[in-house]
PADRENBA-601466 format. One line per field, with one value per atom (N, C-alpha, C, O): residue number from 1; residue in three letters; atom name; x, y, z. Coordinates in steps of 0.001 Angstrom, whole numbers. Each point is the difference from the previous one (the first is absolute). Example, Ala and Ser with C-alpha at 12.3 -4.5 7.8 and 13.67 -1.06 7.14 Angstrom:
<sites>
n: [1/1/1/1/2/2/2/2];
res: [Ala/Ala/Ala/Ala/Ser/Ser/Ser/Ser];
atom: [N/CA/C/O/N/CA/C/O];
c1: [13190/-890/900/1036/-1386/820/-770/509];
c2: [-5690/1190/1200/-19/1069/1190/1090/1108];
c3: [7800/0/0/665/-1385/60/730/169];
</sites>
This chain:
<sites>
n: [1/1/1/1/2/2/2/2/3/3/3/3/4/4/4/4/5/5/5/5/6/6/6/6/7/7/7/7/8/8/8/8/9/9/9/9/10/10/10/10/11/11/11/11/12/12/12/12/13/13/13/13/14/14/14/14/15/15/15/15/16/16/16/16/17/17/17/17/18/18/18/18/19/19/19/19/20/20/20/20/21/21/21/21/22/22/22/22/23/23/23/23/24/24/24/24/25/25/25/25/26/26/26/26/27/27/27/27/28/28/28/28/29/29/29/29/30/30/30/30/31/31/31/31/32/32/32/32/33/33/33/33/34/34/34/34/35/35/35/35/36/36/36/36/37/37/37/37/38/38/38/38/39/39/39/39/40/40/40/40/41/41/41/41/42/42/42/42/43/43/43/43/44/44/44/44/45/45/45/45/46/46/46/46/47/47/47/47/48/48/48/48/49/49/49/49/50/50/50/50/51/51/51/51/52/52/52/52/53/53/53/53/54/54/54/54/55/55/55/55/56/56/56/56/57/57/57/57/58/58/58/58/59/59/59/59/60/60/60/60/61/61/61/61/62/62/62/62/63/63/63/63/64/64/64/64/65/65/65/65/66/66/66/66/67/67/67/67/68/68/68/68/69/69/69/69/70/70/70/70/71/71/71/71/72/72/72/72/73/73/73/73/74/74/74/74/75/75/75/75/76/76/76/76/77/77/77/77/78/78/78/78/79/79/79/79/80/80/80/80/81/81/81/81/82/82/82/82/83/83/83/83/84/84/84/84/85/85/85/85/86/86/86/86/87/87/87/87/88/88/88/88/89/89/89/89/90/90/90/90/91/91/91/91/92/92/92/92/93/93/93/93/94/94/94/94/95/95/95/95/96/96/96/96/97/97/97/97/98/98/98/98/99/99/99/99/100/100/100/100/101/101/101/101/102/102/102/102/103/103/103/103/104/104/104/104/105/105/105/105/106/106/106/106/107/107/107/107/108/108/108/108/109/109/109/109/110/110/110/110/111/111/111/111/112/112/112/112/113/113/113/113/114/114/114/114/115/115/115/115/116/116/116/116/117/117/117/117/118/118/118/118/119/119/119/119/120/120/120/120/121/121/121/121/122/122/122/122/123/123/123/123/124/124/124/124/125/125/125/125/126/126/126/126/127/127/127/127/128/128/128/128/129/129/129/129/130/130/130/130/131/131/131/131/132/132/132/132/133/133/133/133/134/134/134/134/135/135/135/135/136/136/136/136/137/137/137/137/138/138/138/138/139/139/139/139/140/140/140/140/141/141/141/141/142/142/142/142/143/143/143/143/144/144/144/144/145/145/145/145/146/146/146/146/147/147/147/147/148/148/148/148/149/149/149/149/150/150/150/150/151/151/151/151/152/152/152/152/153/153/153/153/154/154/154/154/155/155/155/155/156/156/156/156/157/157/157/157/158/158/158/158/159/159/159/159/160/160/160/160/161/161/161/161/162/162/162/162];
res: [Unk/Unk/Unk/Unk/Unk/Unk/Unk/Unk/Unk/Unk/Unk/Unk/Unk/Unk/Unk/Unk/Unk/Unk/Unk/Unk/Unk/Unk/Unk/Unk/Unk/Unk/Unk/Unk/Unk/Unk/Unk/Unk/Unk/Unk/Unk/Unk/Unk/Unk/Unk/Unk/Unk/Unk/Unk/Unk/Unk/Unk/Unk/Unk/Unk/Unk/Unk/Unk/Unk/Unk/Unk/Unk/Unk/Unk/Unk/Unk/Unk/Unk/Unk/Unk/Unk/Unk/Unk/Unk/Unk/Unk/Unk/Unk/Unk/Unk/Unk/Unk/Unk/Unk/Unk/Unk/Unk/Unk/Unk/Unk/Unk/Unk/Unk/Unk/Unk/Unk/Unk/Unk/Unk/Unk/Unk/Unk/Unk/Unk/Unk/Unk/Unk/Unk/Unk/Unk/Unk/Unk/Unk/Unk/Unk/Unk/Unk/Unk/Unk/Unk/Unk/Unk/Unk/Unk/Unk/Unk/Unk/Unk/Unk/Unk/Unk/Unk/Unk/Unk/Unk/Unk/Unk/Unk/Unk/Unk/Unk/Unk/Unk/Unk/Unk/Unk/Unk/Unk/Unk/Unk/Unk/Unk/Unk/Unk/Unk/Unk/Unk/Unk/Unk/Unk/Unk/Unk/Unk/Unk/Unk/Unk/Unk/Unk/Unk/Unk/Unk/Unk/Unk/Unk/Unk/Unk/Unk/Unk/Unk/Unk/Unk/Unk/Unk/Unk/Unk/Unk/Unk/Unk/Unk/Unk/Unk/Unk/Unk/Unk/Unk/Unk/Unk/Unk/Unk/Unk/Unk/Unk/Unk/Unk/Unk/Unk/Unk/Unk/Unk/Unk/Unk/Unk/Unk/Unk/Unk/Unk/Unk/Unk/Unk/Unk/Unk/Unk/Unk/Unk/Unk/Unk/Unk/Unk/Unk/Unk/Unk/Unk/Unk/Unk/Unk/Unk/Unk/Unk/Unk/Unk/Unk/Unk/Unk/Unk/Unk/Unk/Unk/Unk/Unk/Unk/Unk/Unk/Unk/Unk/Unk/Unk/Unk/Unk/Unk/Unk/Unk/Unk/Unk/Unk/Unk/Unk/Unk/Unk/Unk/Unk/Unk/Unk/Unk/Unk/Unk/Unk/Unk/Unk/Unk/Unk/Unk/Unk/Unk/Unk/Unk/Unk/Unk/Unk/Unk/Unk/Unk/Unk/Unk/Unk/Unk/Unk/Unk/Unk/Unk/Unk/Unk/Unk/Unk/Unk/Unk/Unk/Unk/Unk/Unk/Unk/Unk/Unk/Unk/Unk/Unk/Unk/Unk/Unk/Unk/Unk/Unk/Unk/Unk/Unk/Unk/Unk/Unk/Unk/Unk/Unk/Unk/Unk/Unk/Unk/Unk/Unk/Unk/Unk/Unk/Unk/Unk/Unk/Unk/Unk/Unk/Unk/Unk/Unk/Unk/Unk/Unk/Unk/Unk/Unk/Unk/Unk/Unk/Unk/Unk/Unk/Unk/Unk/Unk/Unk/Unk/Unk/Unk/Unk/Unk/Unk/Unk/Unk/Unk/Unk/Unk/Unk/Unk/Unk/Unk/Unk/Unk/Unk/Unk/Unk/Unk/Unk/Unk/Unk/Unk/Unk/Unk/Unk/Unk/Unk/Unk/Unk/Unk/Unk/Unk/Unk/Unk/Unk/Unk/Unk/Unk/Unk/Unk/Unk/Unk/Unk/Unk/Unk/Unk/Unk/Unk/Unk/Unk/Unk/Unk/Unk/Unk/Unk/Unk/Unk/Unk/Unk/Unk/Unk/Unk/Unk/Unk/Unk/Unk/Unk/Unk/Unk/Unk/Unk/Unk/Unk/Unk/Unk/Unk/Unk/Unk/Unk/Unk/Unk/Unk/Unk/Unk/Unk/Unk/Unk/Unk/Unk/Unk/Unk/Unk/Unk/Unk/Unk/Unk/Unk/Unk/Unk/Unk/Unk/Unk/Unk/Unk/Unk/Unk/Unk/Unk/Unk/Unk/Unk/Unk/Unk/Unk/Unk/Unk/Unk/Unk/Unk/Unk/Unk/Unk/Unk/Unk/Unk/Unk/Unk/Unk/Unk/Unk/Unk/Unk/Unk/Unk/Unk/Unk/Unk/Unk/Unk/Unk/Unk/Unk/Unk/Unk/Unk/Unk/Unk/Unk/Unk/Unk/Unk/Unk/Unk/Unk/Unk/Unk/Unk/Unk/Unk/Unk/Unk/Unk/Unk/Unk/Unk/Unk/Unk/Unk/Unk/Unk/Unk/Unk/Unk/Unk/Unk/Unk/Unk/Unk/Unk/Unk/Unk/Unk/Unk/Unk/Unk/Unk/Unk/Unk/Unk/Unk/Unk/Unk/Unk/Unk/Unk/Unk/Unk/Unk/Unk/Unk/Unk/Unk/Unk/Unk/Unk/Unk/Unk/Unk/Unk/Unk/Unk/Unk/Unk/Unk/Unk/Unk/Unk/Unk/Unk/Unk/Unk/Unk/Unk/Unk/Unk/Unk/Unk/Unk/Unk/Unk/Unk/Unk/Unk/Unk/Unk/Unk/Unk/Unk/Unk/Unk/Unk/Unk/Unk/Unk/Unk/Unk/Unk/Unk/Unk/Unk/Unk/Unk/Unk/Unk/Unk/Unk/Unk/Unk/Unk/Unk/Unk/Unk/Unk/Unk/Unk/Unk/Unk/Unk/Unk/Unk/Unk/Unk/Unk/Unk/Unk/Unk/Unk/Unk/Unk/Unk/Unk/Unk/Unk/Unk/Unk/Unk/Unk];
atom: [N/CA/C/O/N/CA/C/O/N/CA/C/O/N/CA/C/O/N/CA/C/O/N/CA/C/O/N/CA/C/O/N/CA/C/O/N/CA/C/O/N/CA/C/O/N/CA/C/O/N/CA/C/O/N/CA/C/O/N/CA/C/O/N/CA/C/O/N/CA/C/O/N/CA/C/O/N/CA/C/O/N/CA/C/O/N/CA/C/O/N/CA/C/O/N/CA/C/O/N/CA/C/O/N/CA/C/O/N/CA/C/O/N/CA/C/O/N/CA/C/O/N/CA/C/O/N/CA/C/O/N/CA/C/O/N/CA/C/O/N/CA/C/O/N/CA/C/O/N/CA/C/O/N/CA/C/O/N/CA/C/O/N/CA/C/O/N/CA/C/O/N/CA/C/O/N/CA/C/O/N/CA/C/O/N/CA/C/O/N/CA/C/O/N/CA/C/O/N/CA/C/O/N/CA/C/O/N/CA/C/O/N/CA/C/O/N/CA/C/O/N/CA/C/O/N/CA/C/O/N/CA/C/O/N/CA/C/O/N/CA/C/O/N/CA/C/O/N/CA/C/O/N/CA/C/O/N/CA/C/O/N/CA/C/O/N/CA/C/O/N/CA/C/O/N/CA/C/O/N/CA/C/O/N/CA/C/O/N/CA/C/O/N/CA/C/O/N/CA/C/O/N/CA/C/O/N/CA/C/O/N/CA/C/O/N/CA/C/O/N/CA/C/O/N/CA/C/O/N/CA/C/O/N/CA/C/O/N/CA/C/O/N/CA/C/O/N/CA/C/O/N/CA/C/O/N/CA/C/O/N/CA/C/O/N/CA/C/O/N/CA/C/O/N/CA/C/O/N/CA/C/O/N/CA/C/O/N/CA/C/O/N/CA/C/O/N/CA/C/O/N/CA/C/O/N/CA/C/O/N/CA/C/O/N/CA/C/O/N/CA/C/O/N/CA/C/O/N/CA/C/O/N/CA/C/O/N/CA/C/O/N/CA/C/O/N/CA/C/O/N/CA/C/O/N/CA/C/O/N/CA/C/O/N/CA/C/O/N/CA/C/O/N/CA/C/O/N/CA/C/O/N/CA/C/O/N/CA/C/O/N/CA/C/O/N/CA/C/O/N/CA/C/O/N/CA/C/O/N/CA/C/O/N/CA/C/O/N/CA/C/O/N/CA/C/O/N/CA/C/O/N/CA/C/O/N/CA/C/O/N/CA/C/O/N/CA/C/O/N/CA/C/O/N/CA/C/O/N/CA/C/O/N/CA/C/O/N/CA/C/O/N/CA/C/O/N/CA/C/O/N/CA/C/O/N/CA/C/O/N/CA/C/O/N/CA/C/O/N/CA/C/O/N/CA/C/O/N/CA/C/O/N/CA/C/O/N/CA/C/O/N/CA/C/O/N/CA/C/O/N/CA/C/O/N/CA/C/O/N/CA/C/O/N/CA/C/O/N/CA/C/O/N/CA/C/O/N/CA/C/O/N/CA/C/O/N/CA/C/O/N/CA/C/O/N/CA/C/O/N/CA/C/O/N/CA/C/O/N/CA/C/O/N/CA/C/O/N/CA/C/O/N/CA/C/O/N/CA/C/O/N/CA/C/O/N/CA/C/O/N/CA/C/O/N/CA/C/O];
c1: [848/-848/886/901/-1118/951/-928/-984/1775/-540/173/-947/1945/128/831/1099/-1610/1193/-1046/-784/704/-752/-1181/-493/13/-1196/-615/-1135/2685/-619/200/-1071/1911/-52/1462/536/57/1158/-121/-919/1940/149/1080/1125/-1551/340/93/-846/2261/-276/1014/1165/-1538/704/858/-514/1239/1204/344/460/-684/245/2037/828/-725/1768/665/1094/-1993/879/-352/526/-1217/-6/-1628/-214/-755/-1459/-446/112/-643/-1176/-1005/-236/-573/-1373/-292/1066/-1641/-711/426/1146/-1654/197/-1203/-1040/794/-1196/880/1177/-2347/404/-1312/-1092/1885/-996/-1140/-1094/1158/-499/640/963/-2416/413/-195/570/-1582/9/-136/-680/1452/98/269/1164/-2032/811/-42/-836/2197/705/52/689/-1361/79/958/-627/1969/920/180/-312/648/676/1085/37/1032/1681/-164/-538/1162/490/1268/477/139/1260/872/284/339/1191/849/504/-394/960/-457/-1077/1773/-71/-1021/257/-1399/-1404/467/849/-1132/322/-1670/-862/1021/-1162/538/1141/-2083/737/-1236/-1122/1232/-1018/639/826/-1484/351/-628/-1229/1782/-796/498/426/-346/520/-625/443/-1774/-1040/-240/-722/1230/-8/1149/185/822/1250/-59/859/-1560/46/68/789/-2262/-207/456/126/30/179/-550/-947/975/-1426/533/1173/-2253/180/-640/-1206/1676/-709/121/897/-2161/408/-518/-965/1671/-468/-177/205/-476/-287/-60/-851/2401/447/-338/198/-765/-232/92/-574/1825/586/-294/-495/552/-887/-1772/-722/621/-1369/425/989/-2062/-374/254/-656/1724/238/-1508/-272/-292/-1080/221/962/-1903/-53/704/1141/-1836/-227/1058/-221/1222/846/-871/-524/239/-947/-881/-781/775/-1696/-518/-1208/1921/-320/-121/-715/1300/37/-1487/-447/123/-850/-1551/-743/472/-1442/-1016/-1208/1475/-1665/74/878/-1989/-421/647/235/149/1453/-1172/-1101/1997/-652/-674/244/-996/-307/927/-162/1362/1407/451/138/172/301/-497/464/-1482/-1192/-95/-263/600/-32/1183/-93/1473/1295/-50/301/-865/-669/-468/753/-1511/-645/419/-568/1483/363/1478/411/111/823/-184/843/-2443/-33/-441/780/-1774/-79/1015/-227/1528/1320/250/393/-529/496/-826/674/-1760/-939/606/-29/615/263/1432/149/668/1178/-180/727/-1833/-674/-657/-34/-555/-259/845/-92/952/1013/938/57/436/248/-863/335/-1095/-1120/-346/-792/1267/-147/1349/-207/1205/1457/87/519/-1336/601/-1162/201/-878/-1169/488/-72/570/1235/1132/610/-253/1266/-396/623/-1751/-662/-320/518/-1339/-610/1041/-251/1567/775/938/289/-20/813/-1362/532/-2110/-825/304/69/136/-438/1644/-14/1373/1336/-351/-12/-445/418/-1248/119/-1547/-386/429/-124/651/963/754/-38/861/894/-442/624/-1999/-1104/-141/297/-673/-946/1650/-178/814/1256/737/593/-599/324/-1256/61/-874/-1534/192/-6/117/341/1115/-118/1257/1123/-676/-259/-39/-521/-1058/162/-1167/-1040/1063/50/826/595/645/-422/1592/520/-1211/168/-1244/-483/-945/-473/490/-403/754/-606/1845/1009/595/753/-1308/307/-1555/316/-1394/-1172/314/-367/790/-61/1335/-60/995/1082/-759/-205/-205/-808/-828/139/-953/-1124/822/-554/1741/371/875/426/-32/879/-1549/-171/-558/-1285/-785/-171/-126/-13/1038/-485/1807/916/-18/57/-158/291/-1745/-85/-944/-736/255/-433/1000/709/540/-477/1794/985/-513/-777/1431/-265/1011/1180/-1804/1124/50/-959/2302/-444/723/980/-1567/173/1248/265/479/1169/15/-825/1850/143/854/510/-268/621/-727/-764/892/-182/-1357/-459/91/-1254/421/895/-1483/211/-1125/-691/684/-1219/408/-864];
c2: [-1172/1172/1225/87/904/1269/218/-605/1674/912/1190/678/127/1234/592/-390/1073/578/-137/-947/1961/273/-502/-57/-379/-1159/-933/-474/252/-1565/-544/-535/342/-1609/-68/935/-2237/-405/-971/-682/210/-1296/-1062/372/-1847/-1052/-1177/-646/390/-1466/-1003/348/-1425/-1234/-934/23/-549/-1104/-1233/228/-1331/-734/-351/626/-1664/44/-297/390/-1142/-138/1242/131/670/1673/-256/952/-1873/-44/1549/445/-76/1051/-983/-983/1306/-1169/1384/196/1013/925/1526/436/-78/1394/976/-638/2144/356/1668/352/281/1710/296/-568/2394/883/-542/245/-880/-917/1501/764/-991/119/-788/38/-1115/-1111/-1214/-104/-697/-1513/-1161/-27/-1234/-1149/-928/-244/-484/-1113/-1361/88/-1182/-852/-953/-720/333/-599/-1412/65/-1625/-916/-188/-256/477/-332/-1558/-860/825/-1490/221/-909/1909/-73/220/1050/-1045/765/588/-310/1179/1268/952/220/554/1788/446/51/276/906/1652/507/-24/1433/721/-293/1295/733/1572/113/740/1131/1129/-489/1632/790/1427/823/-932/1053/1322/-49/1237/1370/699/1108/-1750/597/1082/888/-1488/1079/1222/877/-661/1268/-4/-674/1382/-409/1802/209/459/1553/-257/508/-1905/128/-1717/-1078/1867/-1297/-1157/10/-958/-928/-728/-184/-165/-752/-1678/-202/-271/-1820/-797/127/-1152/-892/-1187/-292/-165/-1804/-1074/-45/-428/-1216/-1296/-366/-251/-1444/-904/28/-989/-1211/-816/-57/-1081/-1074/-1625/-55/-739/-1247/223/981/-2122/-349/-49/-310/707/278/-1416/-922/721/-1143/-311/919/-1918/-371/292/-460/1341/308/-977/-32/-451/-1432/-1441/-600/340/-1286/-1243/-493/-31/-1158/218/-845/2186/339/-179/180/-515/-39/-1779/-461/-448/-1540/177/-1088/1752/-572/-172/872/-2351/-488/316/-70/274/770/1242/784/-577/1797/651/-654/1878/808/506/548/-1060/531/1720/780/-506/450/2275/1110/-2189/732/353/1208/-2041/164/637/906/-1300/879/2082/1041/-1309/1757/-142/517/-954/596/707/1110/-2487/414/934/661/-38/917/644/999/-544/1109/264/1117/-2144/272/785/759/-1221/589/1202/936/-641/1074/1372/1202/-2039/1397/99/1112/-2000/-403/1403/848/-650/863/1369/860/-430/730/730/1213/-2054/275/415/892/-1537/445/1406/530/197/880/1008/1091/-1303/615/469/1214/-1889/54/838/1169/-1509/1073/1352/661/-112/882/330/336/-250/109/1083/1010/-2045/644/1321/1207/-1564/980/1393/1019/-1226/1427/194/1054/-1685/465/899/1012/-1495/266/2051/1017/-1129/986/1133/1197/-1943/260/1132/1179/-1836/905/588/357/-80/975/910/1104/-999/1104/553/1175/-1707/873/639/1229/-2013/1004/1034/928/-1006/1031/1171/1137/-1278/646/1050/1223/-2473/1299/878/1008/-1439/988/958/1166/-1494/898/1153/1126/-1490/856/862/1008/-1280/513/1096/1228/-1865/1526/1013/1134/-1201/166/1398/1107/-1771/896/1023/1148/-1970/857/1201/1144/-1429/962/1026/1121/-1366/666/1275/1156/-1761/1070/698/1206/-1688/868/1261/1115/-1572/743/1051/1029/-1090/881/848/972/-1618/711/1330/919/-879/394/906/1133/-1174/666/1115/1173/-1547/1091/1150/1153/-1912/888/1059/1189/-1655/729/921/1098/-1145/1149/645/1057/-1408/1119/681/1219/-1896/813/1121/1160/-1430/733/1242/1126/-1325/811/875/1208/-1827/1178/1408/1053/-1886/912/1305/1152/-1643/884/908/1117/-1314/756/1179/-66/1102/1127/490/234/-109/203/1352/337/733/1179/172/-633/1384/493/1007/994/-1530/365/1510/628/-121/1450/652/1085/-1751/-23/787/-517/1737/1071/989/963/-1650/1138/1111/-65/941/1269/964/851/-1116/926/1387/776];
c3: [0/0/0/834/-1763/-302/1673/424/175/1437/-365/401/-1161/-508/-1201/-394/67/-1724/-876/66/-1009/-1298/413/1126/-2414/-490/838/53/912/1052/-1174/-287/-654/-723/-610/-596/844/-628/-217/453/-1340/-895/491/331/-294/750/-626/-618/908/-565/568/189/47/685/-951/-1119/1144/-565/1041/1119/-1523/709/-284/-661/1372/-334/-1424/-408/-206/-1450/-745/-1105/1469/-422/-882/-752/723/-714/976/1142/-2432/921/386/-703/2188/763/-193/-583/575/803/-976/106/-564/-536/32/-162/336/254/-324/73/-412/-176/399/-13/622/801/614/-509/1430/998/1050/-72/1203/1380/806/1090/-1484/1428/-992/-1021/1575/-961/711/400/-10/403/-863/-870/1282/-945/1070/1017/-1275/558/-529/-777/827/-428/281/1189/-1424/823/-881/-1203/2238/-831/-187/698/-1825/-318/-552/-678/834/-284/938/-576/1383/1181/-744/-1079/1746/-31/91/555/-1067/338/-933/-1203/1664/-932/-478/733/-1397/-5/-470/-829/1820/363/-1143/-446/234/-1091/388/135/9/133/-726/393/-1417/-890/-339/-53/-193/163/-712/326/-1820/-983/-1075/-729/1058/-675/955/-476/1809/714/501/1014/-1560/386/1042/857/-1046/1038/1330/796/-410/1365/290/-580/2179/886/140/-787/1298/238/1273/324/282/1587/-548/-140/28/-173/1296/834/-777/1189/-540/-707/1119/-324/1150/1213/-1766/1835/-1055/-810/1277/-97/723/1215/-1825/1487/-861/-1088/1876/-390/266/1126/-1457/320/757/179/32/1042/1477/664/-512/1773/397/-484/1473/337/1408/772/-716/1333/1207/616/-67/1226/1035/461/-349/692/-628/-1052/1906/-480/-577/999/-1814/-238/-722/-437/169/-306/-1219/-156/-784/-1585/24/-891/1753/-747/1463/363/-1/1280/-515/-450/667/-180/1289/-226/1024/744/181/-360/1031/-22/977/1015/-1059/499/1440/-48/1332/1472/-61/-921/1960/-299/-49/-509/1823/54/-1147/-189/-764/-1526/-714/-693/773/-1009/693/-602/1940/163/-415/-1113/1249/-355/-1961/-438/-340/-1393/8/-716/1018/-70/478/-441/1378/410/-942/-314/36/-860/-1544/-478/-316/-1311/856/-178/1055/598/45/-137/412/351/-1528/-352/-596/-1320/-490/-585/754/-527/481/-881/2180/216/-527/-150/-45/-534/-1287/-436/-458/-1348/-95/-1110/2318/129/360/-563/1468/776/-1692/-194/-625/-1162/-907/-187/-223/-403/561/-673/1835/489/458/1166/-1333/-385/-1924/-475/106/-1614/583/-133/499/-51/289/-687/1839/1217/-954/179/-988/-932/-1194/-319/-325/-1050/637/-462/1391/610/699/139/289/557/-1452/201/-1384/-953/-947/-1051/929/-63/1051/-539/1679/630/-195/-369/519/149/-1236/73/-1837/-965/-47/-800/1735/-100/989/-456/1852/575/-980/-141/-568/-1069/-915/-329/-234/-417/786/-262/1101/489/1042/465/-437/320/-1041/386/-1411/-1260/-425/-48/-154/360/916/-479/1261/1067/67/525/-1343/-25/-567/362/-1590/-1491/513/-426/1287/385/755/-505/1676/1014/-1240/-36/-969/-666/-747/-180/-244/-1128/1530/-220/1076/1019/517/297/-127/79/-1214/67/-1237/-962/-297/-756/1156/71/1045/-312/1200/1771/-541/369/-1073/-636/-674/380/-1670/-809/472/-286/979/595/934/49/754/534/-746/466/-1514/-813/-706/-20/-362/-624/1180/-374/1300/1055/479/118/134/-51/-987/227/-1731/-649/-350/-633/1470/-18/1249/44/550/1382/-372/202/-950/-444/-980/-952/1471/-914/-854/263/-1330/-1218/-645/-695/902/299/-1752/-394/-217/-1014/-229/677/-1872/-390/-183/-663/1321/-447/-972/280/-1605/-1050/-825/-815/906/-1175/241/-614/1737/433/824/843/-1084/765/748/-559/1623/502/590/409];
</sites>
């Protein structure tokens, strides 16, 4: 998921180790890729921002590697029904599972929200300046326009004679 820069969208694409593209995608901001390696080695991940090369971009990704190994020692070859101890630990386990999913979700959320409000900050500070000088440039004017209605301007005595 892009979190900040331009558009919110960059371009992505995965390689497994003998260098096959699995995964390619443009101007995307939110994308999942459900992968299973069958190859080992080194994957290469690519996030590209070549079509906005001006602005920044913030990306996050969330890797998760194999399967959830069983709560519970036994619990996958086990033929009767899980106590009833078990069954709250289950459940309290997808329970926190849910929360960490949220806790995540509301992470990008504070980041996302977090670089809207600094670059409107710099907006709104840059206005800011901009109003202050054109204000001081107004508050000049107006007292040299003022002043020079003050001032009296006495007429040249070059060639008159009374």
């Amino acid at each position: 998921q892009v979190i900040a820069g331009g558009h919110y969208d960059v371009d992505c694409y995965v390689e497994d180790p003998n260098g096959r593209t699995i995964y390619k995608e443009t101007k995307k901001q939110y994308d999942s890729f459900p992968h299973r390696a069958e190859v080992e080695g080194v994957y290469t991940f690519c996030f590209s921002n070549e079509f906005s090369t001006f602005s920044h971009k913030t990306v996050y990704f969330d890797f998760q590697v194999g399967d959830e190994p069983p709560i519970l020692p036994g619990m996958s070859s086990r033929v009767t029904a899980l106590t009833q101890m078990e069954s709250a630990c289950v459940t309290i386990h997808e329970a926190l599972n849910t929360v960490i999913d949220s806790q995540t979700h509301y992470r990008l959320r504070e980041a996302q929200d977090r670089s809207r409000a600094e670059d409107l900050n710099g907006r709104v500070s840059y206005w800011s300046l901009g109003e202050t000088l054109i204000l001081f440039v107004v508050s000049i004017g107006q007292v040299m326009l003022l002043k020079s209605f003050f001032t009296e301007k006495r007429p040249s005595s070059s060639g008159v004679v009374t």
